[in-house]
N, C-alpha and C positions, 0 to 999 in steps of 0.2 A: 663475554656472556657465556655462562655453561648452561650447556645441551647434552642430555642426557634422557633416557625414555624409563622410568620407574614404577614400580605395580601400586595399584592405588592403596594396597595396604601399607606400604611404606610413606603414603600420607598422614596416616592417621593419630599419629602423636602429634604434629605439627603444627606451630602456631599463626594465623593471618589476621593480618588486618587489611579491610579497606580505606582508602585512603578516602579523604569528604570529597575531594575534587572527582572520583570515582560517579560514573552512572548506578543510579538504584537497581535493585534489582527489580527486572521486568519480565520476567518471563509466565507466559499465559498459560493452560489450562494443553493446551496443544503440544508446547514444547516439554512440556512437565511429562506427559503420557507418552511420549515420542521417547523420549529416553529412555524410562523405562520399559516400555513395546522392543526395543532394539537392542539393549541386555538381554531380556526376557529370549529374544529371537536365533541370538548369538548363542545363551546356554544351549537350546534347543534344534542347533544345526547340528546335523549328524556327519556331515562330512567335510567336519574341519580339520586342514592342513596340518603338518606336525610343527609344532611349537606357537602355530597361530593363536592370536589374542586381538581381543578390542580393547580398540585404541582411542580414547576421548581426545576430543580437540586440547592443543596446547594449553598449559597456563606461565605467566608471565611473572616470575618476583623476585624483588629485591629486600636483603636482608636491610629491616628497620635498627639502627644500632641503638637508636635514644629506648625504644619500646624491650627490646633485646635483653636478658637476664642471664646469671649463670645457671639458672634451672631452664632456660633453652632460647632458642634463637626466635624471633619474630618476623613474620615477611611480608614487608607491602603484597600484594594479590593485585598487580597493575592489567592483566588479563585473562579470562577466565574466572571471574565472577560470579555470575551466571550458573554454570554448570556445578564446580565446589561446591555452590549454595546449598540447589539443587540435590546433591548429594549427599548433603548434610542434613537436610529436611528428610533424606529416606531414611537416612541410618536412624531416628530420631523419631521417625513414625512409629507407632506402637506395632501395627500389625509386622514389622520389618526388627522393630528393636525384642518385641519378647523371642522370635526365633533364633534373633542373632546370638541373645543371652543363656538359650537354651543350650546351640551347638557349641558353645566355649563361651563357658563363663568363667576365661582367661583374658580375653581379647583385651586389644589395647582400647582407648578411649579414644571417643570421635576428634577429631580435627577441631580447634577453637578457628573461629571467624567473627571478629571483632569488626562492628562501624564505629570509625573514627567521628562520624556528627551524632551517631546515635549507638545508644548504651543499650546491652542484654536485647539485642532485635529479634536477635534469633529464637532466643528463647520465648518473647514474646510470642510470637509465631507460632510454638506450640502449645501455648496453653489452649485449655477447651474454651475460653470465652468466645462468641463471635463478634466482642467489640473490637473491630480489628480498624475502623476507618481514624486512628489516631494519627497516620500520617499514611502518606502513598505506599513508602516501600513495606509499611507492613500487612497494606490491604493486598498485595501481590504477594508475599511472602505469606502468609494466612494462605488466599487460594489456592497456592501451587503445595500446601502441607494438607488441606484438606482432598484435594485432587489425590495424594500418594497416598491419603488416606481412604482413599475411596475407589482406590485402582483396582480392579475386577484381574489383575494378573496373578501371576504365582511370587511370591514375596521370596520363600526358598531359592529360585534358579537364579533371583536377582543376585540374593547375599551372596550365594556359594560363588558367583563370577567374581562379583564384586572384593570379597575378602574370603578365600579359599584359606582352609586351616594351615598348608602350605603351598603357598603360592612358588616355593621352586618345584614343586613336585607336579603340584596339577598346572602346568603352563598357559591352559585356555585359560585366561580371566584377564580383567580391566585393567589395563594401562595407560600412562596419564606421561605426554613429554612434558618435560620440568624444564624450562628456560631460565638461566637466573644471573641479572645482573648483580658484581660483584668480581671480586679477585680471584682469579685465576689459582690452580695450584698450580706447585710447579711442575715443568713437565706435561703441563696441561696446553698440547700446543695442535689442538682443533682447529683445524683451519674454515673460514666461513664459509668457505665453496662447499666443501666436506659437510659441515651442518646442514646447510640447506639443498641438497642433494639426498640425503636421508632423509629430510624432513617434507621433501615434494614429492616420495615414494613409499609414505605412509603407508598402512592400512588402516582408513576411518571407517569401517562400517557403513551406515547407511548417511554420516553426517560426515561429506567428504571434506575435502580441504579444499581452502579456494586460494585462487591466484590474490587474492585481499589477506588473505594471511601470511602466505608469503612471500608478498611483497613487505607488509610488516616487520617480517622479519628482515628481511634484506635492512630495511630502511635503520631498525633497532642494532644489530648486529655491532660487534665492538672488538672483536678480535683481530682487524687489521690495524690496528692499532697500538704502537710501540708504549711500553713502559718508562717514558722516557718525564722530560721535564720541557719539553718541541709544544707548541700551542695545540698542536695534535694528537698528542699523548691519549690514552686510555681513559686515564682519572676525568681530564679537561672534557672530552668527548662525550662521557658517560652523562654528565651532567645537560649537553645540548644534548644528545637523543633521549634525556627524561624529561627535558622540557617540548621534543618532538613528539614523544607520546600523549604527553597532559593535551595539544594541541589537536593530535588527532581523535584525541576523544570528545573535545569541543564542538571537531568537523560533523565528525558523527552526530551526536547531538542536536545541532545544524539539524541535518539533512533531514532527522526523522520529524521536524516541525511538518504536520500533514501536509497544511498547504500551500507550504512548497513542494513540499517532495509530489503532490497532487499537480500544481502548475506543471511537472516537464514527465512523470512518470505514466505510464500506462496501470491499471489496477493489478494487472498479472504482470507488473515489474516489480517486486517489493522484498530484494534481498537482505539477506539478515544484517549486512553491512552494507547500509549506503552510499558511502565513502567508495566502494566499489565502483561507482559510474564515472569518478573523479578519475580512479587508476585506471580506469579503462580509455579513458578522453585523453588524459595525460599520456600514456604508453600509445594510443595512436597518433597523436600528436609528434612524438619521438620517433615512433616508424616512420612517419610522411618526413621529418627529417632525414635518417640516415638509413633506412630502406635496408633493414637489418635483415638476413635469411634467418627464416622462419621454420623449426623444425619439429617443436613439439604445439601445435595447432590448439590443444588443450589446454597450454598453459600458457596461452601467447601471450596475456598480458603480462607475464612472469617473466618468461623468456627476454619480451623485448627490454624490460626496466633493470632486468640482471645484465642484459648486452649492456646498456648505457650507465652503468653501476659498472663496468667492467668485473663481473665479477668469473673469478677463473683467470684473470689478464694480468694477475700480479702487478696492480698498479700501486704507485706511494701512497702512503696513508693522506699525505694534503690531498693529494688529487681525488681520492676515493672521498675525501671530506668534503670538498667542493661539490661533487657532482649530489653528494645527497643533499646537500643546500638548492642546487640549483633544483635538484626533483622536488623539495618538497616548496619550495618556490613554488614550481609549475602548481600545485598543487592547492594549493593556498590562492593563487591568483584566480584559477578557477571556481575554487571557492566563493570568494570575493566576489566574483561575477554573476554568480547565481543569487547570492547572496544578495546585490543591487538589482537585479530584474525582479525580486521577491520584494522588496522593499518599496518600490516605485511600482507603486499605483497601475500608471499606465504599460510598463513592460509585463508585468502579472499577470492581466488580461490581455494582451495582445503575443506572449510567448507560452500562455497557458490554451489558448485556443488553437495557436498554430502547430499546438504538441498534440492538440486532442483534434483538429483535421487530419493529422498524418498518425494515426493510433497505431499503423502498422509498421512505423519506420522505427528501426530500432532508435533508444533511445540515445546511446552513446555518438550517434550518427548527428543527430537533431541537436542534440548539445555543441556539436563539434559548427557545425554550420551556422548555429546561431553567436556561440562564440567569436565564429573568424569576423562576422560583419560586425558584432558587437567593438570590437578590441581593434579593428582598420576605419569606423565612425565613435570611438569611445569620446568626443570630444564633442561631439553633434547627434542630441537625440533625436530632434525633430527625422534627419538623416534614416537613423537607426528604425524609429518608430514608420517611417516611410514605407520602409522595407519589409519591418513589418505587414504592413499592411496590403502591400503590394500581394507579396506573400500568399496569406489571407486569400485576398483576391481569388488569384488564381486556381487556391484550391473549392471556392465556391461558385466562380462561373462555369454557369451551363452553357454547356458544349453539346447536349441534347439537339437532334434534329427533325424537324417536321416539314417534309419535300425541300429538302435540300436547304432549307432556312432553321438557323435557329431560334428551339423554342423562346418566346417571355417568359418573363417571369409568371404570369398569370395563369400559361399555360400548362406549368408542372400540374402531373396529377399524379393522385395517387394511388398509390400500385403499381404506377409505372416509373416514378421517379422518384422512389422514397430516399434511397438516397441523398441526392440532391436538395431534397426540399429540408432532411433532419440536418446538412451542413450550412445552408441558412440560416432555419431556425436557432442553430449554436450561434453564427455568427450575430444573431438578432438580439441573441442576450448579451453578449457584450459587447455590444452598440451600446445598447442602452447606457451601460457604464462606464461607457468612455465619453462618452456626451455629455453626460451627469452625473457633475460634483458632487450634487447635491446626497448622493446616496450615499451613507455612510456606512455601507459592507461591503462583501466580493464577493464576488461571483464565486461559489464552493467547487474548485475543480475534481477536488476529492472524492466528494459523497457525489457530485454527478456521473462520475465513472463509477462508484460502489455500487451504484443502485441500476448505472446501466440507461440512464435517461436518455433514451433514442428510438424509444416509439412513437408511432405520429397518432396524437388523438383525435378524433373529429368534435370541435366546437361543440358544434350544432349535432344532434346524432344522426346515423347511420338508421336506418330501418332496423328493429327485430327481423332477423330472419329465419325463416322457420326449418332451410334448407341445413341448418347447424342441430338439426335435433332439438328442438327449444323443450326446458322441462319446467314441468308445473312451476316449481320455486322458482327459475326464472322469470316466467311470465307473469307469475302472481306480484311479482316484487315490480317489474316493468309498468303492470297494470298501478299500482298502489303510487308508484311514486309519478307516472302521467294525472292520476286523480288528482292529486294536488295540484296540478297547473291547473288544469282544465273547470274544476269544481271554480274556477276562478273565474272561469269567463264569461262573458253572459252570450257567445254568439253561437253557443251550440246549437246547428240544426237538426233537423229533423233524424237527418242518418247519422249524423254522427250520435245524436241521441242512442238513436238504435244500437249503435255498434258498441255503446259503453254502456248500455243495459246487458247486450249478449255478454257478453264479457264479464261480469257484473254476476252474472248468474252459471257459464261453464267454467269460470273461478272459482266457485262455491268449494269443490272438492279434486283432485285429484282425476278421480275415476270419472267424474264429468268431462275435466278437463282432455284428458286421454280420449275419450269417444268425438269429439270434436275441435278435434287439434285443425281442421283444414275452416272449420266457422270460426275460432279465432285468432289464427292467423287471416283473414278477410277484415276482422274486427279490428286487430288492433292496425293491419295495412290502414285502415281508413283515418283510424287516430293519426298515424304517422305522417299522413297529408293531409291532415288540419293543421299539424303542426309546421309542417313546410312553408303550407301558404302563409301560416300566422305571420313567418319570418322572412317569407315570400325569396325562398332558394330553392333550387332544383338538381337534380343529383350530379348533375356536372359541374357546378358550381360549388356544390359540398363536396369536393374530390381537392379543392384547389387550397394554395396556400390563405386564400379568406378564412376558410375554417378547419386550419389546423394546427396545432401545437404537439410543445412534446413533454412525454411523464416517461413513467420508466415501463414496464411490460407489467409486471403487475396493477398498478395504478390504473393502467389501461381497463387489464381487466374488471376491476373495483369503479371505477364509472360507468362502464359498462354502455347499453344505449338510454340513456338517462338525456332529459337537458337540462342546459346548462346549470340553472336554480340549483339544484340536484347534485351537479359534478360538483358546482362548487361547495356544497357543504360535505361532500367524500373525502374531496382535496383538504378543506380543513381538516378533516377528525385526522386524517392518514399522516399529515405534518404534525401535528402534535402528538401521535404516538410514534412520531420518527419513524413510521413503516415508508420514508419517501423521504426523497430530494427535490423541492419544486422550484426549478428556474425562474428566475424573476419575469421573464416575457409572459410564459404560461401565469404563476398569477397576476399581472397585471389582466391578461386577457380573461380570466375567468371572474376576473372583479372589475371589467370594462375602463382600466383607467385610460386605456388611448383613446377610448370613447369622446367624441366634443361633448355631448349630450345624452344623459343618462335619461329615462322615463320608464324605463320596463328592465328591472335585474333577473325576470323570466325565459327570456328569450333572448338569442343571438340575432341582433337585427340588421337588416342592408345595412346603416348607419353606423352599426359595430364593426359589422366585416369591411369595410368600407377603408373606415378610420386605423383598425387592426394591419391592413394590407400596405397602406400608405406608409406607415413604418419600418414594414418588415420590405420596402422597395428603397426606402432610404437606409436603412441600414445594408441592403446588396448593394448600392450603389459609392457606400462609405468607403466601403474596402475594395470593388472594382475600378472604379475611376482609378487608382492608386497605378494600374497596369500599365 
């Protein structure tokens, strides 16, 4: 493979193709402004080093010979996609292409980028129409050309980096490492150590290099490899690390289906190569084997996979051949495994909750430890699933104490054991779904970490309190949707009368409201214990796991102290405008299906909370016995 670092104007006559097996292009609205922010930033630093340049991440290609002409060569584009693209949509932006045309209108022509499944993409991309949803990659490739069209930066400091009139003279500008499988010239005897020793001491700007890239590289790399006619030859070889490639883009692939990547990732794990958690498992897996000393701490997944790669140790090309069968062995097998815990039903829920009990444990760690018991019981799930649960267990018994005894369950309250009571309520929804077949979805691990669902709601509400500053539109809104219960009932007495006629009337306005903020905070207290006795609970009893579930913090606030009638039509509207994630426990509980006997969908009743609690006792008790 040749390694070499060339200026991106030396791109631009050049011909690529994507290959169909190829990922579309996906890059969002973020990464499109990020790039150009980071030129733009780079022309704009004043105290750059002498001969310093930005350096774009690698790209990866191999000369096409069938596509290939005497008016010029053709290159599969096997990495680095992406960004070329990208590239190619600025030069091609109006606001970018009249100044280009102005400062030399000599230059050479843009770079072609050919898809091999789809025809003129690119081009499509920039026409003005906004019928762009004709297929995916070109509703992404539209967004990310109208984004560069609509970039509020300096278009000038981008070009002059990007293609400087001459790029030997002004040295600050873009540069791009060119990787490229194919024949060697002669004389051409770059040794791999030497490649990737230059290539882990880059300079990337603000989009570093990660140990996933080169480890990449290590894995692709072809140059210990003799010119020979040996089964290990170049030619022979070249051909298994193209089919290592097509595979690890599969991996990839894989990994970004949400939910999985949702069962075992935390919401702030979410690297641009997910494949990365694989070489991270894999390369500590290989440490706990041969207990390699560790010297550069930065690049330790790099370090360790280059020690067991021997690389720098002048080993034979078999052996050097082996060992990268065995790594991407490891690699694949781990694969595989995630792969079947995502597939089976019940490992999904049972290793997506034990990821999201332990949110703070790194995630390379959690893979590792589920792996060893998975792969020492891979023959016995029942076993596996034990473990599970066990597991589980112990991350939701309370350990809470009350004179020296510990708490029940009954006796968690809140405020004081929120904790504890939102790692039930998780473990309560998937109960539910491991009990019952009968449900034909999952549990969304994904969008319940997006949204953050881990605040505890109260059923039955809370008192307005006045102690929070209460304003007009709150109370006015509190008043109008208690009306509606109440207008219902026929057992209003006398005071309660009174206190919803006051009400009633220093609602009328603002400036009323304001002069007599301490009569109705009296007034609506009095409403608030109608409504208690209605449902005959008292406020130690409303602190408990009876009357509490979980939304996400917003949500919270958009219920607000409403009952229930109320929350639950919040909770509809907010789920169909997708401003929310609502756990199957919380709506069964807001639509009383653990109820035995429904008669009043108004109020949370002993009956409700009753039946609600029973559940949420058999599901602690699902996963502790297991200890």
């Amino acid at each position: 493979m040749q390694f070499k670092i060339i200026t991106f104007k030396e791109l631009l006559e050049k011909k690529f193709n994507v290959p169909s097996y190829q990922r579309g292009y996906r890059w969002e609205k973020e990464n499109v402004e990020a790039l150009l922010n980071d030129i733009q930033e780079f022309a704009d630093k004043e105290d750059k080093e002498e001969n310093e340049f930005y350096c774009l991440q690698p790209i990866v290609v191999k000369k096409n010979s069938k596509l290939s002409t005497e008016e010029g060569d053709v290159y599969d584009l096997l990495d680095g996609q992406q960004r070329l693209t990208t590239l190619w949509l600025i030069l091609n932006a109006l606001k970018f292409k009249t100044i280009w045309d102005a400062l030399d209108s000599k230059h050479p022509k843009v770079y072609s980028i050919q898809y091999e499944s789809r025809k003129n993409l690119l081009q499509k991309a920039t026409e003005l129409s906004d019928n762009y949803l004709e297929n995916i990659d070109l509703f992404y490739l539209k967004k990310a050309f109208d984004t560069i069209s609509n970039w509020e930066g300096e278009p000038y400091k981008v070009l002059n980096t990007l293609v400087p009139n001459n790029p030997n003279r002004d040295l600050h500008n873009v540069r791009i490492i060119w990787y490229e499988f194919g024949e060697e010239k002669k004389g051409d005897d770059d040794k791999q150590s030497d490649s990737i020793k230059v290539f882990s001491r880059l300079n990337y700007g603000k989009i570093s290099l990660t140990d996933t890239e080169l480890i990449k590289a290590l894995i692709l790399q072809s140059d210990l490899y003799p010119n020979d006619n040996s089964p290990y030859s170049k030619n022979i070889m070249k051909e298994r690390l193209f089919r290592i490639a097509t595979e690890w883009d599969d991996i990839e692939k894989g990994l970004h289906n949400e939910q999985l990547w949702g069962m075992l990732a935390p919401s702030n794990y979410n690297p641009a190569n997910h494949i990365e958690l694989l070489l991270k498992f894999v390369a500590a897996q290989i440490q706990v084997e041969n207990e390699y000393d560790i010297i550069d701490f930065q690049r330790r997944d790099f370090h360790i996979i280059s020690k067991y790669l021997g690389l720098n140790a002048n080993i034979p090309p078999a052996e050097y051949a082996q060992k990268i069968d065995d790594l991407w062995t490891k690699i694949k097998d781990a694969y595989n495994a995630i792969r079947n815990w995502y597939t089976n039903d019940d490992f999904y829920h049972l290793i997506g909750l034990y990821a999201l009990l332990r949110n703070n444990t790194d995630t390379t760690s959690l893979v590792e430890q589920i792996y060893r018991q998975y792969t020492s019981e891979e023959n016995d799930k029942t076993i596996f699933q034990s473990y599970l649960k066990r597991e589980i267990g112990k991350l939701i018994q309370i350990k809470e104490k009350a004179n020296s005894l510990p708490l029940e369950l009954h006796e968690l309250v809140y405020g004081v054991n929120n904790t504890r009571m939102i790692r039930i309520l998780e473990a309560l929804n998937i109960y539910l779904y491991l009990t019952n077949k009968s449900i034909n979805s999952r549990f969304n691990f994904r969008k319940f970490k997006d949204f953050n669902v881990t605040s505890l709601e109260h059923i039955h509400p809370q008192h307005l309190s006045f102690e929070d500053d209460v304003k007009y539109e709150d109370a006015k809104e509190w008043y109008t949707n208690a009306k509606k219960i109440f207008l219902l009932d026929t057992q209003c007495d006398k005071e309660l009368s009174e206190a919803i006629a006051t009400l009633e009337e220093k609602l009328s306005s603002q400036k009323e409201f304001e002069n007599a903020k301490s009569i109705c905070q009296e007034a609506i207290e009095k409403i608030d214990q109608f409504f208690d006795a209605k449902v005959g609970i008292d406020d130690g009893h409303k602190h408990t796991l009876y009357n509490i579930a979980l939304v996400d913090k917003d949500t919270n606030a958009a219920l607000s102290n409403n009952l229930i009638d109320i929350k639950r039509s919040i909770l509809q509207e907010r789920e169909i405008e997708n401003k929310t994630y609502i756990p199957l426990a919380t709506n069964y509980v807001f639509n009383k299906h653990f109820s035995k006997t429904v008669s009043d969908m108004k109020f949370w009743t002993k009956d409700d909370r009753e039946a609600y609690f029973e559940v949420i006792k058999k599901a602690y008790e699902y996963f502790t016995k297991e200890i």
